[in-house]
PQR file with spaces between the fields and no chain letter, atoms N, CA, C, O and H, PARSE charges and radii, in Angstrom:
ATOM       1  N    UNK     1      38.461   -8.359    9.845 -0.4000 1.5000
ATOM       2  CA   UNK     1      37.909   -8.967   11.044 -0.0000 2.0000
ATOM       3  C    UNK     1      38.918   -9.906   11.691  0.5500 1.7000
ATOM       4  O    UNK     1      39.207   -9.700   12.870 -0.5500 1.4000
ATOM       5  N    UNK     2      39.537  -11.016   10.973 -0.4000 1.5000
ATOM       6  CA   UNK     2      40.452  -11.756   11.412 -0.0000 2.0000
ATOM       7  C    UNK     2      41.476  -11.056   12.055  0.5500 1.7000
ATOM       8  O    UNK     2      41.914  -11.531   13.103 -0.5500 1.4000
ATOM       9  H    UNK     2      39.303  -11.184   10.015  0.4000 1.0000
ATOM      10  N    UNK     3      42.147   -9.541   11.422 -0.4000 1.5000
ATOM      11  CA   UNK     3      43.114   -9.481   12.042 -0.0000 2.0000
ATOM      12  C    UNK     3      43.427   -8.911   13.757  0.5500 1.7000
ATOM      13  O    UNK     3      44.437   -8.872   14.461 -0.5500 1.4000
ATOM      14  H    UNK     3      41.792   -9.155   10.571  0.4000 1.0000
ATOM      15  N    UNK     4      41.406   -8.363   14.029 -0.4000 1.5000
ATOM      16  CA   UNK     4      41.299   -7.825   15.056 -0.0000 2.0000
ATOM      17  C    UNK     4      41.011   -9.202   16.332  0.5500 1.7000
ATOM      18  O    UNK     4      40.242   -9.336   17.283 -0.5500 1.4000
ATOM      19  H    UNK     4      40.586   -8.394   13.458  0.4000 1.0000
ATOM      20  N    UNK     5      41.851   -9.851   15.845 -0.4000 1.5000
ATOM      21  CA   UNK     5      41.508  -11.297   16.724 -0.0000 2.0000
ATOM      22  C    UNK     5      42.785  -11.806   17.317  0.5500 1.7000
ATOM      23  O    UNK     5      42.904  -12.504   18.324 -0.5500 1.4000
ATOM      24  H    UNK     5      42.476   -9.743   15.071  0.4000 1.0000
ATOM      25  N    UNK     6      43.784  -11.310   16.476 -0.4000 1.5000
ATOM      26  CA   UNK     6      45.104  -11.668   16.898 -0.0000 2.0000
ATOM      27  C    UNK     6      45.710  -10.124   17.508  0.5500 1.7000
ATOM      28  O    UNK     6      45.667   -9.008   16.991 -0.5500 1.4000
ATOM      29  H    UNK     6      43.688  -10.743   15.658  0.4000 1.0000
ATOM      30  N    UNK     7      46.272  -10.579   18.805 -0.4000 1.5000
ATOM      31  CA   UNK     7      46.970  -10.094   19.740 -0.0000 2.0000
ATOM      32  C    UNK     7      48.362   -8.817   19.440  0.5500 1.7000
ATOM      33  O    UNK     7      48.869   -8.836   18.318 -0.5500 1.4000
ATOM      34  H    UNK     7      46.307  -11.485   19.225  0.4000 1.0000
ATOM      35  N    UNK     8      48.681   -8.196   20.062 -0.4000 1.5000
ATOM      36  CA   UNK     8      49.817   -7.705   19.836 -0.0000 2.0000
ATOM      37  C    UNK     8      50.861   -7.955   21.350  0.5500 1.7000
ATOM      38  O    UNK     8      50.461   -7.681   22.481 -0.5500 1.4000
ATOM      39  H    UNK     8      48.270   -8.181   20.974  0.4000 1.0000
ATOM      40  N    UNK     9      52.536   -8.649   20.961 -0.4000 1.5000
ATOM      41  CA   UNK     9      53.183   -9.153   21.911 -0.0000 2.0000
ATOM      42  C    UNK     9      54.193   -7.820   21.789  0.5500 1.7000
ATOM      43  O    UNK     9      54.777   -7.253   20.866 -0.5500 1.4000
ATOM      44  H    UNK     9      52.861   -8.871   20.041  0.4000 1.0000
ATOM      45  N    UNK    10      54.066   -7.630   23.295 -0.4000 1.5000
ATOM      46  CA   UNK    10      55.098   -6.580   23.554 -0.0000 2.0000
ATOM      47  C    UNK    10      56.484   -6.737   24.493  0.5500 1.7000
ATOM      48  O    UNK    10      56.490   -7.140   25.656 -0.5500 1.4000
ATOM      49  H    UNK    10      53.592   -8.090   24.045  0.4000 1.0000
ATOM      50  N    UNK    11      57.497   -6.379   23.819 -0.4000 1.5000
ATOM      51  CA   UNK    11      58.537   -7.013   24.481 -0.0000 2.0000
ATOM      52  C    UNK    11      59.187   -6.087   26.020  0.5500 1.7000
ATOM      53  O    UNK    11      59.411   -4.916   25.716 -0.5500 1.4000
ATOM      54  H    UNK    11      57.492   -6.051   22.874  0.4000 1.0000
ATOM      55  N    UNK    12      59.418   -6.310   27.111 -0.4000 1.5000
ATOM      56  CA   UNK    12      59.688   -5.421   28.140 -0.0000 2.0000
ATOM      57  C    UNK    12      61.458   -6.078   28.605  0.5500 1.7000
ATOM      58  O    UNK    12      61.653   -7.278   28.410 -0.5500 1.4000
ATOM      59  H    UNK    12      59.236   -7.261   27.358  0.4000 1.0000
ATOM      60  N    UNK    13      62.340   -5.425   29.052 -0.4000 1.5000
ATOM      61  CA   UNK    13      63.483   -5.531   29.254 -0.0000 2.0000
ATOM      62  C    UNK    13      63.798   -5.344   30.754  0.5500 1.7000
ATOM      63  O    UNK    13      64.855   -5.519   31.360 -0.5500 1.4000
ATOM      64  H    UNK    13      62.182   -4.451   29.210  0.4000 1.0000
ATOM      65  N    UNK    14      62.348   -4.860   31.264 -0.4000 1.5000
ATOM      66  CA   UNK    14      62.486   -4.325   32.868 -0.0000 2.0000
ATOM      67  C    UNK    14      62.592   -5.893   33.706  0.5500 1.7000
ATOM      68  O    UNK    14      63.051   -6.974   33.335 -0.5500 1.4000
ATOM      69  H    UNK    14      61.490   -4.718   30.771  0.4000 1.0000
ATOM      70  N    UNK    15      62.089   -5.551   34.702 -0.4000 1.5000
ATOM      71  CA   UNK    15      62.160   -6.622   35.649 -0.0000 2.0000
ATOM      72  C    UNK    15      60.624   -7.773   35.253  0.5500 1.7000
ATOM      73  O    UNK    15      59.500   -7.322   35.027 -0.5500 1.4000
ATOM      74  H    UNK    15      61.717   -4.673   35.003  0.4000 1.0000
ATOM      75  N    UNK    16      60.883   -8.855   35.257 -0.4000 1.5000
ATOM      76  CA   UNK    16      60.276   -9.603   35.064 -0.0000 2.0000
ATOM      77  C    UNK    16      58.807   -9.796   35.946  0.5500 1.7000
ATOM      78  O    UNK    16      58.886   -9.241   37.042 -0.5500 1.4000
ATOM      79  H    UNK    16      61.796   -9.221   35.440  0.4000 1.0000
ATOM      80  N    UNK    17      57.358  -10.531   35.671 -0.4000 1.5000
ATOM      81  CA   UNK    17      56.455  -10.470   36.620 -0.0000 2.0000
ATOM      82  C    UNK    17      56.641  -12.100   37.624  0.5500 1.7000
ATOM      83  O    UNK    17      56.046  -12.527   38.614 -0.5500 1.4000
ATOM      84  H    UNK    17      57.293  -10.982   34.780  0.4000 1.0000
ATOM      85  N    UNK    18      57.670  -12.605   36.836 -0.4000 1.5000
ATOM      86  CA   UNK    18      57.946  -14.161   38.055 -0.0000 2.0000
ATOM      87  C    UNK    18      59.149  -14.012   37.751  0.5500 1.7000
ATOM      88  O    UNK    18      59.649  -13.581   36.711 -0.5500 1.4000
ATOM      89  H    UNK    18      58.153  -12.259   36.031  0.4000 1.0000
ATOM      90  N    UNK    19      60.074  -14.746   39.619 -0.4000 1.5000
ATOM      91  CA   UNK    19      61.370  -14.657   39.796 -0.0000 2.0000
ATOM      92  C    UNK    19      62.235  -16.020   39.089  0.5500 1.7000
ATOM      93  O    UNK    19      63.307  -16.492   39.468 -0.5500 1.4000
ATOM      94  H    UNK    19      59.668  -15.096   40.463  0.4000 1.0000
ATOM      95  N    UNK    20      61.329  -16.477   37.889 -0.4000 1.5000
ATOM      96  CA   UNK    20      62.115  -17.046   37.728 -0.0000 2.0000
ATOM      97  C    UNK    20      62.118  -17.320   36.255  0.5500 1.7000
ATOM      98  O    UNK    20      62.108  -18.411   35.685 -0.5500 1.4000
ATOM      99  H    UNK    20      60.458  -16.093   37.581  0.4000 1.0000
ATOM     100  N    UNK    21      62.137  -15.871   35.657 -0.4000 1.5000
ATOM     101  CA   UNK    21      61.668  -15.246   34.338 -0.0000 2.0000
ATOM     102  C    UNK    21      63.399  -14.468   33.969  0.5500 1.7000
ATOM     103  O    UNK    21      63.211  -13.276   33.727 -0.5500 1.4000
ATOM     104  H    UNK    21      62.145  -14.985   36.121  0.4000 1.0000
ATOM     105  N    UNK    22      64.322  -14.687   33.913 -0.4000 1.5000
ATOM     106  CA   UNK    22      65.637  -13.752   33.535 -0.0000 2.0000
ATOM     107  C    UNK    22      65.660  -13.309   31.807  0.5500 1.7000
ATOM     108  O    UNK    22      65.304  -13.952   30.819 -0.5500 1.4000
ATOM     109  H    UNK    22      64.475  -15.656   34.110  0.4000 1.0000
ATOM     110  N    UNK    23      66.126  -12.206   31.920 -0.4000 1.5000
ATOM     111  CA   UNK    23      66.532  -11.702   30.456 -0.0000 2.0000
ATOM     112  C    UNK    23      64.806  -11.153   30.083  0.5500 1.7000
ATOM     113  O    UNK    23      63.765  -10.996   30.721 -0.5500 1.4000
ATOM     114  H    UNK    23      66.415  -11.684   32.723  0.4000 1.0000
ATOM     115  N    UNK    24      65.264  -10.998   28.689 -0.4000 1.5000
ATOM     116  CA   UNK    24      63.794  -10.209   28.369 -0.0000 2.0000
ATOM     117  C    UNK    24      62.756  -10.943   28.149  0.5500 1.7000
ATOM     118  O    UNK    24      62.899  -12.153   27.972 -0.5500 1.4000
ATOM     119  H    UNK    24      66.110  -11.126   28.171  0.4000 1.0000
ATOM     120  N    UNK    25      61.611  -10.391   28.122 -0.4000 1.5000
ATOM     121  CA   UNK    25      60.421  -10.985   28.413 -0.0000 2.0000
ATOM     122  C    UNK    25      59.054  -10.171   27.470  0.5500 1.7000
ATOM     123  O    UNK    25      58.977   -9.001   27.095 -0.5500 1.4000
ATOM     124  H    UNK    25      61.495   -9.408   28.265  0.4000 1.0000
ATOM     125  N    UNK    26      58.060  -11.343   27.290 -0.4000 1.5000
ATOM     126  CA   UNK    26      56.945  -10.797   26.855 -0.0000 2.0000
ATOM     127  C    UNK    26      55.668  -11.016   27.314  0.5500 1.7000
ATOM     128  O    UNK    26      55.279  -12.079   27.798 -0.5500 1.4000
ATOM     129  H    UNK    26      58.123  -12.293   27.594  0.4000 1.0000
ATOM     130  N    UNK    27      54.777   -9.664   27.114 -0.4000 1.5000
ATOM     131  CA   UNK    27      53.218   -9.875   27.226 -0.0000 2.0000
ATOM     132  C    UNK    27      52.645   -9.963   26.013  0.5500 1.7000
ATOM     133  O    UNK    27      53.254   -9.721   24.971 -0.5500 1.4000
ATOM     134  H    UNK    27      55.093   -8.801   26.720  0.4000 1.0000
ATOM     135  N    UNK    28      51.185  -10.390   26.089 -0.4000 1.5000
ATOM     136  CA   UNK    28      50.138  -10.322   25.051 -0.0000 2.0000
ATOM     137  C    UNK    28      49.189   -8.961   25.470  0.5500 1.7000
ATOM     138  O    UNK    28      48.707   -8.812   26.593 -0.5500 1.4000
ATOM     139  H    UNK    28      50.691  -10.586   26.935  0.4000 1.0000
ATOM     140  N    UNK    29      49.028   -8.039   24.386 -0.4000 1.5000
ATOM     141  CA   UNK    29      47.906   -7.177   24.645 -0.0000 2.0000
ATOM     142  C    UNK    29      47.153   -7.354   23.542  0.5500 1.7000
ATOM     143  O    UNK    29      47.501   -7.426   22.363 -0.5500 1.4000
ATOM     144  H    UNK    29      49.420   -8.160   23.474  0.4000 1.0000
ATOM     145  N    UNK    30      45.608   -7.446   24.264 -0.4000 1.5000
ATOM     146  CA   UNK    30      44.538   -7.845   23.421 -0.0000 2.0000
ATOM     147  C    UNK    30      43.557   -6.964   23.878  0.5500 1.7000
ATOM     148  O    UNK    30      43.503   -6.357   24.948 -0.5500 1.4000
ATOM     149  H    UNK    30      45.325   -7.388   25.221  0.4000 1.0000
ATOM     150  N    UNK    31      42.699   -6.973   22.821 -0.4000 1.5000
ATOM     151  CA   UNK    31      41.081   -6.324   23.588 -0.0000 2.0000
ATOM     152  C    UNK    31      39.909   -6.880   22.621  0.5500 1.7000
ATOM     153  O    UNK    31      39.759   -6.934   21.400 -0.5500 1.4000
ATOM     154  H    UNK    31      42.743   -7.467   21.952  0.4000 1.0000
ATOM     155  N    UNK    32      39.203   -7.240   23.668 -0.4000 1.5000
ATOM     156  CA   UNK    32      37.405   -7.908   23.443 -0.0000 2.0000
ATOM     157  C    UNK    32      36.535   -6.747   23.281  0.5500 1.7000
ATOM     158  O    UNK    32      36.237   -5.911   24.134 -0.5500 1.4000
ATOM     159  H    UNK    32      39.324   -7.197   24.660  0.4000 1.0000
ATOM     160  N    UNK    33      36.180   -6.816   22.090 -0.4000 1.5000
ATOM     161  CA   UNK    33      34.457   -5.991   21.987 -0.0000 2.0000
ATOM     162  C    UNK    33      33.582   -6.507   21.883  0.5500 1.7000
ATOM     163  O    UNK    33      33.353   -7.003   20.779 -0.5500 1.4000
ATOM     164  H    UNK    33      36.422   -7.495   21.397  0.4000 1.0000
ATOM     165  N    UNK    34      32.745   -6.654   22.823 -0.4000 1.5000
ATOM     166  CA   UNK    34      31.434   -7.179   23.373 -0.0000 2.0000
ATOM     167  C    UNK    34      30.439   -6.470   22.414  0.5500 1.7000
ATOM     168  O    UNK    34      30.405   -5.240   22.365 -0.5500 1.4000
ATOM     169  H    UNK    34      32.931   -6.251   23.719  0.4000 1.0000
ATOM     170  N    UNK    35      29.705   -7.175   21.724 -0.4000 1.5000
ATOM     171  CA   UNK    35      28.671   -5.941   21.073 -0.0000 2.0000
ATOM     172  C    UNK    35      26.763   -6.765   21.731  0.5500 1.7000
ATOM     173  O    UNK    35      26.370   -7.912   21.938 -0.5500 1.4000
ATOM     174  H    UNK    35      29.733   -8.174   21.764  0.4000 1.0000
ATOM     175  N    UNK    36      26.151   -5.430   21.825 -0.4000 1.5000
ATOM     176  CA   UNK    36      25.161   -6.401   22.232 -0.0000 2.0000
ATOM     177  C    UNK    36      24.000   -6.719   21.457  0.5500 1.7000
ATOM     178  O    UNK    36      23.482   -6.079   20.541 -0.5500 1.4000
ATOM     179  H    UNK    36      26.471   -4.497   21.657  0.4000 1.0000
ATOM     180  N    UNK    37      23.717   -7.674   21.907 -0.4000 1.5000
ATOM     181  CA   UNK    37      22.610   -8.586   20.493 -0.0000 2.0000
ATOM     182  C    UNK    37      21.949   -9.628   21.495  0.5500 1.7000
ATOM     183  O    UNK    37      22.270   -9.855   22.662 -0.5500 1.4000
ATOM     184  H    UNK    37      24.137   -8.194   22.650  0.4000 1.0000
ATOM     185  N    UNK    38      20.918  -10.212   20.714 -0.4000 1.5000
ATOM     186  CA   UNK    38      20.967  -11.813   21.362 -0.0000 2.0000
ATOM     187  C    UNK    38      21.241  -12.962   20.725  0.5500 1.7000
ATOM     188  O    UNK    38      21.152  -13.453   19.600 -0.5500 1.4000
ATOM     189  H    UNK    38      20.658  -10.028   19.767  0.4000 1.0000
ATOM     190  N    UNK    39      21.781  -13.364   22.341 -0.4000 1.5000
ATOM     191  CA   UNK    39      22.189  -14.571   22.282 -0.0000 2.0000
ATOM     192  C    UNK    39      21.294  -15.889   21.669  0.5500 1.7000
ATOM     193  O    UNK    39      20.175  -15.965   22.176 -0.5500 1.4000
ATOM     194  H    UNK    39      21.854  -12.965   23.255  0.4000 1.0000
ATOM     195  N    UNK    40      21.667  -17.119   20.484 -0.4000 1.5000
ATOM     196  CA   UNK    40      21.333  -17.447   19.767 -0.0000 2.0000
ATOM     197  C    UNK    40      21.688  -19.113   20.008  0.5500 1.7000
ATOM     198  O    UNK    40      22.429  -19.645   19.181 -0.5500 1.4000
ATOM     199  H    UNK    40      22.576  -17.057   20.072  0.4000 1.0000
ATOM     200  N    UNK    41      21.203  -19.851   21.038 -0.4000 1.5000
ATOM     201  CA   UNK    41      21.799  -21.250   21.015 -0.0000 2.0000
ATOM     202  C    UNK    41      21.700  -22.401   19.704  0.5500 1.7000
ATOM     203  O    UNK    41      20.616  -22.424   19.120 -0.5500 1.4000
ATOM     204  H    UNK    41      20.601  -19.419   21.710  0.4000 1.0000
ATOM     205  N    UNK    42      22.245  -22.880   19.460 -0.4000 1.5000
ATOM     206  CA   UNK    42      22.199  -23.960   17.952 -0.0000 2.0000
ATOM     207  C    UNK    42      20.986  -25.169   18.946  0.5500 1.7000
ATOM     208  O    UNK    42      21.029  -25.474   20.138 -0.5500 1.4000
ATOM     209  H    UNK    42      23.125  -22.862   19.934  0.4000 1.0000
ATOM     210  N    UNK    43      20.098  -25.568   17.957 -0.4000 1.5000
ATOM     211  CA   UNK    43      19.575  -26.356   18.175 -0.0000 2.0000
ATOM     212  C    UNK    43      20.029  -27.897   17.995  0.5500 1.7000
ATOM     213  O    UNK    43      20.600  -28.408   17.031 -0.5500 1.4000
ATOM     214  H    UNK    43      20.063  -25.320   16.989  0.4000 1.0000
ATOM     215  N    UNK    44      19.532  -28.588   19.427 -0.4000 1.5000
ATOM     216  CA   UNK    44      20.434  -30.087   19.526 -0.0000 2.0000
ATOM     217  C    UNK    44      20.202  -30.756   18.021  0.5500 1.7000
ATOM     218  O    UNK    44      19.405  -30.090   17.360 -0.5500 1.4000
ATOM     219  H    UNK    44      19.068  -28.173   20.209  0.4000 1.0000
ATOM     220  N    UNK    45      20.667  -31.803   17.409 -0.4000 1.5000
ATOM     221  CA   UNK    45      20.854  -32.546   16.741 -0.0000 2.0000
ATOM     222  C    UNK    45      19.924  -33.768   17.046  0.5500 1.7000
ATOM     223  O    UNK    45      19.369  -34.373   16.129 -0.5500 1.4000
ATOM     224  H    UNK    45      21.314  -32.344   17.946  0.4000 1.0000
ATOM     225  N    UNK    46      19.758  -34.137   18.454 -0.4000 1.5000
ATOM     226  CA   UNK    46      19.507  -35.544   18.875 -0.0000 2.0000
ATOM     227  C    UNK    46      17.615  -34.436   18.686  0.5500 1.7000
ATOM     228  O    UNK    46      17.288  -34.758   17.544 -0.5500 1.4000
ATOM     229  H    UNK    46      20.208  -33.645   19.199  0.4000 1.0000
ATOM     230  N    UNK    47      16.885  -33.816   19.029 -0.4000 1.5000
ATOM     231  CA   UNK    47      16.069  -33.177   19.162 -0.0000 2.0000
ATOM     232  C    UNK    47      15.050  -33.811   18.434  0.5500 1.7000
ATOM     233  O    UNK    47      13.887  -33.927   18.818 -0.5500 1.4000
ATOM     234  H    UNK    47      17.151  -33.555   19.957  0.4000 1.0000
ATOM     235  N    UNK    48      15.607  -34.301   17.161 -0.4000 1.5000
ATOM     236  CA   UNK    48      13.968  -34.825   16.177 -0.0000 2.0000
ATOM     237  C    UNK    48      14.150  -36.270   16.496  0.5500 1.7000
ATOM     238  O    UNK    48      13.473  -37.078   15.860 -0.5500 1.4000
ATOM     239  H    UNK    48      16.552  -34.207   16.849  0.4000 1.0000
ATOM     240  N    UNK    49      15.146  -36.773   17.580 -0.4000 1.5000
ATOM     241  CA   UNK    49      14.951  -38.163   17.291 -0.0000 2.0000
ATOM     242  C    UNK    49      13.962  -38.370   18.823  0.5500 1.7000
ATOM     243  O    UNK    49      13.717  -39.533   19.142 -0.5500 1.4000
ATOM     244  H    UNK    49      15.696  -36.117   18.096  0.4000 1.0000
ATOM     245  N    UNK    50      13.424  -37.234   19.723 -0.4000 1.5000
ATOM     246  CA   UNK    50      12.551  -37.171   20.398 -0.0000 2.0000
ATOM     247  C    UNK    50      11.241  -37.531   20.268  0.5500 1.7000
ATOM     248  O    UNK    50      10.607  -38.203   21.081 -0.5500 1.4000
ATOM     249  H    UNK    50      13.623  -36.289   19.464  0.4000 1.0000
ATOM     250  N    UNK    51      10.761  -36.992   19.043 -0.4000 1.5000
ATOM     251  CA   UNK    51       9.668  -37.397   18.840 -0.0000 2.0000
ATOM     252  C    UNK    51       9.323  -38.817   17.887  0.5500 1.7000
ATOM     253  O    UNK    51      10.019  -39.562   17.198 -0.5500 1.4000
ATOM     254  H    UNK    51      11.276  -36.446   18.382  0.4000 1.0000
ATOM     255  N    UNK    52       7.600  -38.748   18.308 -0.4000 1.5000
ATOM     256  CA   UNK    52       7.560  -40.437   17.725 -0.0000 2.0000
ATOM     257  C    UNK    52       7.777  -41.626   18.665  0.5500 1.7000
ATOM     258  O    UNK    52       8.064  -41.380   19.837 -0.5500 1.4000
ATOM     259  H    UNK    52       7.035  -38.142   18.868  0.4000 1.0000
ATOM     260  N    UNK    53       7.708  -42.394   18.415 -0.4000 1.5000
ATOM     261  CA   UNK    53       7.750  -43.844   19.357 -0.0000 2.0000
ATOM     262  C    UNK    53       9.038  -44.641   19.243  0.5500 1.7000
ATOM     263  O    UNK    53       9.635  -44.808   18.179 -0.5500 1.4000
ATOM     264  H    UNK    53       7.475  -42.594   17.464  0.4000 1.0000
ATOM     265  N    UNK    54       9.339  -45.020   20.175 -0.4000 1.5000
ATOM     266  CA   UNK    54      10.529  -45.335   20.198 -0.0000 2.0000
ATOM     267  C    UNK    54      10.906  -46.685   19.252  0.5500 1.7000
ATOM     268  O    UNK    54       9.962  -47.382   18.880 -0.5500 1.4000
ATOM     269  H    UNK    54       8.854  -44.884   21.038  0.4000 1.0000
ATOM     270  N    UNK    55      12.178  -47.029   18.891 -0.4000 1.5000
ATOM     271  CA   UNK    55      12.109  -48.204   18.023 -0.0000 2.0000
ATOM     272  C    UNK    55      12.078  -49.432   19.095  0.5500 1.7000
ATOM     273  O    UNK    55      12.461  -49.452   20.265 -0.5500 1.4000
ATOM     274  H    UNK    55      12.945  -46.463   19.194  0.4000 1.0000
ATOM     275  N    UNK    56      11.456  -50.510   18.244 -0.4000 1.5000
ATOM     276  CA   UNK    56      11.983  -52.113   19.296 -0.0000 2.0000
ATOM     277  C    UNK    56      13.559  -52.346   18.609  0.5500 1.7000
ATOM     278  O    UNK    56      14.032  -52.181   17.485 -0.5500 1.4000
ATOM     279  H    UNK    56      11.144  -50.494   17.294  0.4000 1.0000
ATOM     280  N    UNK    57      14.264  -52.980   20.374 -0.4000 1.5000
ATOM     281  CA   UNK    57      15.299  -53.090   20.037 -0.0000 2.0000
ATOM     282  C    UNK    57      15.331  -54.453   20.173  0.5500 1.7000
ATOM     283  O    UNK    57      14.676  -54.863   21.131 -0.5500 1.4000
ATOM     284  H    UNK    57      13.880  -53.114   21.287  0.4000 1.0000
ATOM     285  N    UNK    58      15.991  -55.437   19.391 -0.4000 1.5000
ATOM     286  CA   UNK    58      16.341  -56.510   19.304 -0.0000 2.0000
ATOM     287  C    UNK    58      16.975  -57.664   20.569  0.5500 1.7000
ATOM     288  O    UNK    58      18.046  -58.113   20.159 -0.5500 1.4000
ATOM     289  H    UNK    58      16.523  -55.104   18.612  0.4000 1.0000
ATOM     290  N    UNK    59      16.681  -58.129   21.679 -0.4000 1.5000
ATOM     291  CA   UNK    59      17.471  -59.170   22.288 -0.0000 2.0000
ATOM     292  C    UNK    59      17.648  -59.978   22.151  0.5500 1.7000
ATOM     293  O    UNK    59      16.699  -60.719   21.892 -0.5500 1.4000
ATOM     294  H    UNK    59      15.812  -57.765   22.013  0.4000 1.0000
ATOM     295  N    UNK    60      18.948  -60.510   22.203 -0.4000 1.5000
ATOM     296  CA   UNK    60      19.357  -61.846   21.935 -0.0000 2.0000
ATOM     297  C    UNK    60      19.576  -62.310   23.730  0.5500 1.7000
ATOM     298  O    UNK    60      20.031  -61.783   24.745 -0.5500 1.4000
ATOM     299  H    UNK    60      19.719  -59.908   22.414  0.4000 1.0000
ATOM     300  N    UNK    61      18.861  -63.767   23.284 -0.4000 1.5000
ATOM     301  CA   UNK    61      19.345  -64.441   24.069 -0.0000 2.0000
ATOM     302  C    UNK    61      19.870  -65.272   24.198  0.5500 1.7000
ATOM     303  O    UNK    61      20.200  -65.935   23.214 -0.5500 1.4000
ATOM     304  H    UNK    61      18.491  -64.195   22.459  0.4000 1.0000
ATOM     305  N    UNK    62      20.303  -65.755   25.817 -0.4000 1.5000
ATOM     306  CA   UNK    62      21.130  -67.066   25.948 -0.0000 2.0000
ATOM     307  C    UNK    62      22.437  -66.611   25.936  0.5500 1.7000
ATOM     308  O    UNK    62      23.382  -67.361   25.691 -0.5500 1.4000
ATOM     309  H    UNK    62      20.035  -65.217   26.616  0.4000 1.0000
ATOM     310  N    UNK    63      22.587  -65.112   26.253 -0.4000 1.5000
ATOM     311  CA   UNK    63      23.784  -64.714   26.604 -0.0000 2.0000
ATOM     312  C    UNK    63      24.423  -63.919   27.917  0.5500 1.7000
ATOM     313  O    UNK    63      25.461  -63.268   28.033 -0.5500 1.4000
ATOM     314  H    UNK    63      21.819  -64.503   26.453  0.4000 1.0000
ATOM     315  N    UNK    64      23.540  -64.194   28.700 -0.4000 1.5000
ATOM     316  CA   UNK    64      23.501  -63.888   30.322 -0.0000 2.0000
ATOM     317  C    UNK    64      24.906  -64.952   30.475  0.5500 1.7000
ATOM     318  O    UNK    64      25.233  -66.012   29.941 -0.5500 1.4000
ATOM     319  H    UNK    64      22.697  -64.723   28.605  0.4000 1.0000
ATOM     320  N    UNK    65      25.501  -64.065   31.479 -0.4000 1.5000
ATOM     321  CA   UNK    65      26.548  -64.333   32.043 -0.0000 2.0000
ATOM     322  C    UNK    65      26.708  -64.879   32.901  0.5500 1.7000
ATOM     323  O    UNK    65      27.853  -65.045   33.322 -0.5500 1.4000
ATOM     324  H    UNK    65      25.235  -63.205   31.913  0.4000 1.0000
């Protein structure tokens, strides 16, 4: 599986695709297989701290600016 993830670089000697590419040069050829299924989002983390009542939060005072 891993190895169908990494690319193959092919080297070309022709004319370059930018003029300011001299001497030889390389591409990446790759290919994506899409397979179809469904899609599966991870559930948030913060999600259980939704429910329930919220905590009291502590103020201090006498520190207004």
């Amino acid at each position: 599986m891993t190895k169908a993830l990494i690319g193959q670089y092919l080297r070309h000697d022709g004319p370059a695709p930018a003029a300011d590419v001299k001497g030889p040069w390389y591409s990446l050829e790759t290919t994506f297989k899409i397979e179809p299924g469904v899609a599966k989002l991870p559930r948030p983390p913060i999600t259980d701290k939704l429910r329930g009542e919220r905590p009291a939060i502590e103020r201090l005072s006498g520190l207004e600016a």
